[in-house]
C-alpha positions as CSV (number, residue, x, y, z in Angstrom):
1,X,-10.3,75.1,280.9
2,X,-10.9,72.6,278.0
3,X,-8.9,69.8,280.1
4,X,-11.0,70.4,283.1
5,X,-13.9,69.2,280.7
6,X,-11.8,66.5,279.2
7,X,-12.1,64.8,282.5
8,X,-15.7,64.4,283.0
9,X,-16.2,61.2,285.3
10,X,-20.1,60.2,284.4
11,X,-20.1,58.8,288.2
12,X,-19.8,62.1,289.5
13,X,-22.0,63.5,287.0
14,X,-24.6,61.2,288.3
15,X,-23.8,61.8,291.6
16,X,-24.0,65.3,291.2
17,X,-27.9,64.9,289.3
18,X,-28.9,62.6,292.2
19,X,-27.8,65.2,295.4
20,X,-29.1,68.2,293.1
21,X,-32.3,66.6,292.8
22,X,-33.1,66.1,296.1
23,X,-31.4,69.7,297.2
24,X,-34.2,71.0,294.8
25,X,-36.7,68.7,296.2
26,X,-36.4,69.3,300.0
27,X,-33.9,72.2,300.1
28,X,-31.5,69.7,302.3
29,X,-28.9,67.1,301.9
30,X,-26.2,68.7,299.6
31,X,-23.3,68.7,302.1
32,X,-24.7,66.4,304.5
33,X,-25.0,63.6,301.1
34,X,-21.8,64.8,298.9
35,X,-19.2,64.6,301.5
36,X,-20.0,61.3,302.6
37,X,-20.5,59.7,298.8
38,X,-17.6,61.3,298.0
39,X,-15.2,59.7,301.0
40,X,-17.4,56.3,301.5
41,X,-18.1,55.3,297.9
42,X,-15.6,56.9,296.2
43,X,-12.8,56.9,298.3
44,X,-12.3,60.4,298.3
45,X,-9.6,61.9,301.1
46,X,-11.9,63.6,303.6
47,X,-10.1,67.1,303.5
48,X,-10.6,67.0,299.5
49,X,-13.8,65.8,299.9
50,X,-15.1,68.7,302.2
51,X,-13.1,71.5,300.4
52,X,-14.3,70.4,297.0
53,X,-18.0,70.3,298.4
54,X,-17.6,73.5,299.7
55,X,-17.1,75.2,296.5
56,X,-19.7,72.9,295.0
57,X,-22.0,74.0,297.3
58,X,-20.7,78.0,296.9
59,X,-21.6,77.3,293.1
60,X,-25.0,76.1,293.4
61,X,-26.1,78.1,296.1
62,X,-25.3,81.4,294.0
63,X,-27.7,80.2,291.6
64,X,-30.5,79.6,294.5
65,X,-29.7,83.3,295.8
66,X,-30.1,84.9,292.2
67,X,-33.7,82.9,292.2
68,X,-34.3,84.5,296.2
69,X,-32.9,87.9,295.4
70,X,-35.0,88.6,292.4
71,X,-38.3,87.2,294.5
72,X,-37.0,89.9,297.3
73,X,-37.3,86.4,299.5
74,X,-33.9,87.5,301.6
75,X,-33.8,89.6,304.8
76,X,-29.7,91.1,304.2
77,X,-29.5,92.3,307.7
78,X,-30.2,89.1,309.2
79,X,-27.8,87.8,306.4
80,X,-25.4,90.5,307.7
81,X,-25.6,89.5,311.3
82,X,-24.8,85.7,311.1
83,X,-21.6,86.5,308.3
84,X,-20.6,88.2,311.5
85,X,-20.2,85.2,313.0
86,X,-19.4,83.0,310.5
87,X,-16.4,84.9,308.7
88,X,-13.9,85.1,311.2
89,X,-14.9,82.0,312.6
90,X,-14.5,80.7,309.1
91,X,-11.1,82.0,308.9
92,X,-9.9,81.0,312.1
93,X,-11.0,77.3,311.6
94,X,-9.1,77.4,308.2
95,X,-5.7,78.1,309.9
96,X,-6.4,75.5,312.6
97,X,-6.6,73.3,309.6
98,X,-3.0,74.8,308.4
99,X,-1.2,74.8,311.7
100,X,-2.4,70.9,312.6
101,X,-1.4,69.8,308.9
102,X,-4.3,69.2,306.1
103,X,-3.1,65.7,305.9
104,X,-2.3,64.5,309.2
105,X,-4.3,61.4,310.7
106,X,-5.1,64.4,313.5
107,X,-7.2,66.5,311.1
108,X,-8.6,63.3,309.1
109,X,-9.7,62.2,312.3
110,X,-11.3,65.5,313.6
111,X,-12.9,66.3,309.7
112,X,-14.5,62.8,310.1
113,X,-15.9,62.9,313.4
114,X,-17.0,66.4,313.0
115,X,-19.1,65.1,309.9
116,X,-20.5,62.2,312.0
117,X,-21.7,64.7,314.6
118,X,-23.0,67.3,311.5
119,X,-25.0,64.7,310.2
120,X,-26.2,63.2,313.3
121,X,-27.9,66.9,313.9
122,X,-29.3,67.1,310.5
123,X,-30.6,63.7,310.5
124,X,-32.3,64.5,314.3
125,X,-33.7,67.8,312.8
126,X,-34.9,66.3,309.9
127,X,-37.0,64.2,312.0
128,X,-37.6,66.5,314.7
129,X,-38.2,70.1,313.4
130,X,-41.9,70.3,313.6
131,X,-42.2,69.0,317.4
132,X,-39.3,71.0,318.1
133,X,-40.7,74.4,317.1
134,X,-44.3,73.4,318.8
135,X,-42.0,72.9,321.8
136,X,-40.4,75.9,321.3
137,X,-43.3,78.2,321.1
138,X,-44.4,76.6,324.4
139,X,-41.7,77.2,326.4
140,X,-40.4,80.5,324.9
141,X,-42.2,81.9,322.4
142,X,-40.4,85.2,320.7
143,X,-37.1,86.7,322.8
144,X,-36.0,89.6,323.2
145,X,-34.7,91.4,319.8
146,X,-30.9,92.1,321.1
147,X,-30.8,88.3,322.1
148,X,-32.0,87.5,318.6
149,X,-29.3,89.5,317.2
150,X,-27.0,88.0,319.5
151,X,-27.5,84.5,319.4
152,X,-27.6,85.3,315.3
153,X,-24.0,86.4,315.2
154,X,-23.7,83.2,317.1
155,X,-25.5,80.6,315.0
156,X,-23.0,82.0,312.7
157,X,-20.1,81.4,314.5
158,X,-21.2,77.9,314.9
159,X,-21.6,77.6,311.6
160,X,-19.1,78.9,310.2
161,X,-16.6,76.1,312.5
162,X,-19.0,73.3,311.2
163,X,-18.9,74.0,307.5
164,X,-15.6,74.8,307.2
165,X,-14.5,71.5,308.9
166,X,-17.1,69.2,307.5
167,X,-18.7,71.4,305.0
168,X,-22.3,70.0,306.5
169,X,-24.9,72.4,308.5
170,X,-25.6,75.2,306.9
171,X,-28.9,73.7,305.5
172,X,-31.0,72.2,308.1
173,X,-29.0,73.2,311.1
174,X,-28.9,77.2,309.8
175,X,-32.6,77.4,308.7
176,X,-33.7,75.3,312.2
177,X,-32.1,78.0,314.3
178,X,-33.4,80.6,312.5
179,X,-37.0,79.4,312.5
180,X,-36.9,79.4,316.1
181,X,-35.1,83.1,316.5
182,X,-38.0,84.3,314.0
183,X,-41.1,82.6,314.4
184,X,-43.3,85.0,312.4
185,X,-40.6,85.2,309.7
186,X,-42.3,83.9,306.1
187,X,-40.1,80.5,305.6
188,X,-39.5,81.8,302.0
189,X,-37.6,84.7,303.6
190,X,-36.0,82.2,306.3
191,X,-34.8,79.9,303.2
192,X,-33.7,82.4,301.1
193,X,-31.7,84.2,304.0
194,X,-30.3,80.9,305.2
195,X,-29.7,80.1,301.4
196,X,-27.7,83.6,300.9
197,X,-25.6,83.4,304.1
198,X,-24.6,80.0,302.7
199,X,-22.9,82.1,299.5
200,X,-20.0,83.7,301.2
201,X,-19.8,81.5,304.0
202,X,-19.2,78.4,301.8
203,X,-16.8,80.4,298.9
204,X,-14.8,81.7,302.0
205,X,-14.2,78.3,303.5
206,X,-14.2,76.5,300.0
207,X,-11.2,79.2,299.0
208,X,-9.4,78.4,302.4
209,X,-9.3,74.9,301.4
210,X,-8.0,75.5,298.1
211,X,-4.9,77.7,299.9
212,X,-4.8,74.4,302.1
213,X,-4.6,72.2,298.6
214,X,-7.4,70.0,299.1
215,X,-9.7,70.9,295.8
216,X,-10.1,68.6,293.0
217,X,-10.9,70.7,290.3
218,X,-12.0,67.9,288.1
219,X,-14.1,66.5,290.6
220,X,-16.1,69.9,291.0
221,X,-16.4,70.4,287.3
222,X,-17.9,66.5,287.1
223,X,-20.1,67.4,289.9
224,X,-21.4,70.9,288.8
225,X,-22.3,68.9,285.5
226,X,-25.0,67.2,286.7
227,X,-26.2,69.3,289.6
228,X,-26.7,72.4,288.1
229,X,-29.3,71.5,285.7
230,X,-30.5,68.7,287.9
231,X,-31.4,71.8,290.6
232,X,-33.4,73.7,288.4
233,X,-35.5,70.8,287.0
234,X,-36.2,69.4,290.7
235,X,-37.1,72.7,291.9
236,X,-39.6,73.1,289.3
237,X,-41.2,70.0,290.1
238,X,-40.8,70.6,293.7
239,X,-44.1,72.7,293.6
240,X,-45.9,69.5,292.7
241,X,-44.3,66.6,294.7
242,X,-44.3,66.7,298.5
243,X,-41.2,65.8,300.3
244,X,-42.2,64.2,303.4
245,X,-41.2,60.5,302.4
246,X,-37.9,61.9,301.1
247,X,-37.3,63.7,303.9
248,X,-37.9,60.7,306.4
249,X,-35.5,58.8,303.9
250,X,-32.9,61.5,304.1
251,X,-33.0,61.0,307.8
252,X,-32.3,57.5,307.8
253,X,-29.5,56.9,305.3
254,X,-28.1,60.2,307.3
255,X,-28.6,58.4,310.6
256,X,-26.6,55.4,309.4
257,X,-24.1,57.3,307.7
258,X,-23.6,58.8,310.9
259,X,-23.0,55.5,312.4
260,X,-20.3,54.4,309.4
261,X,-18.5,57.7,310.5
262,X,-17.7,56.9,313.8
263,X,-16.3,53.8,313.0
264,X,-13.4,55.0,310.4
């Protein structure tokens, strides 16, 4: 344990503070951020980076989930109904990754372009969410409850395939769908579902990846260093600051990202 903290990078420290703060700003941007810093400036292996993320992102969220728990902000049967989805789906993307080989240009190739499209959907949401609902509430206003439920279990599914492969999209693509399958939902109970959901769904994945051998321990530890406390002070000052600006700018470093992805 004491050599895990002997290796403290202060670059990945930093990086850590600068994705937690704007996690606790906009409630965005952890996995769609980390992953790419980690593989584009620090040269990361793209399996490694997206299993290391994932139990980054495990680790953090738990704390967010104590914080929604205790302010009874989380609906568990709509927790319940997209882990139905996600954890075999999580599971069965993790021996894809296994049987095609965790290191093979194949599954470098598919982690990377799987990212590109992830963020390409967070980045368009980012921008898009509010004209997307008002469309939304046009054309279909509420469905039918055993459509919700179904179409829950399969955001879920979809999820749980995204994550586990790029370890991006279970932010803005999970709270997106479920603002549109409960419009009259509070969105402190949408977040704080979406945020709990995240918990096992990004351990399970993480823990496959760590099976697969593609977790840098000391990277996590430098990483959890910085976000954790970084997390709770932005979150704090969240009530206070509004996020429009860094939203827009999240959109646009996403968007070219996205671009940079495409081209590996």
């Amino acid at each position: 344990m004491t050599d895990l903290f002997s290796h403290i990078d202060p670059l990945y420290v930093l990086s850590g503070v600068l994705v937690g703060a704007l996690v606790g700003f906009t409630g965005v941007g952890g996995g769609s951020l980390m992953t790419p810093l980690l593989i584009l400036v620090f040269g990361i292996h793209p399996a490694s980076a997206v299993g290391t993320d994932l139990l980054y992102a495990a680790a953090t969220k738990t704390a967010g989930t104590a914080v929604h728990g205790w302010n009874k902000t989380i609906d568990w049967k709509i927790v319940g109904k997209l882990a139905l989805g996600s954890v075999p789906m999580t599971v069965l993307t993790v021996l894809a990754l296994y049987y095609m080989g965790v290191d093979s240009k194949a599954t470098q190739s598919v982690i990377t372009k799987t990212l590109g499209v992830a963020l390409l959907a967070t980045a368009v949401l980012l921008f898009a969410r509010k004209p997307l609902m008002a469309w939304y509430d046009r054309k279909i206003g509420e469905p039918d409850p055993r459509l919700v439920t179904r179409l829950t279990v399969l955001t879920g599914a979809v999820l749980g395939v995204l994550v586990t492969i790029s370890s991006v999209g279970a932010g803005a693509i999970g709270v997106t769908a479920l603002v549109m399958l409960y419009p009259k939902m509070p969105a402190q109970r949408i977040v704080g579902s979406d945020i709990a959901h995240a918990v096992p769904l990004t351990l399970l994945a993480g823990l496959g990846h760590s099976i697969l051998g593609t977790i840098d321990l000391h990277l996590l530890v430098s990483l959890l260093c910085g976000s954790l406390p970084a997390i709770v002070i932005a979150s704090i000052a969240s009530a206070r600051t509004s996020d429009t600006v860094v939203r827009v700018a999240l959109g646009l470093v996403l968007l070219a990202v996205c671009a940079r992805f495409w081209f590996l």
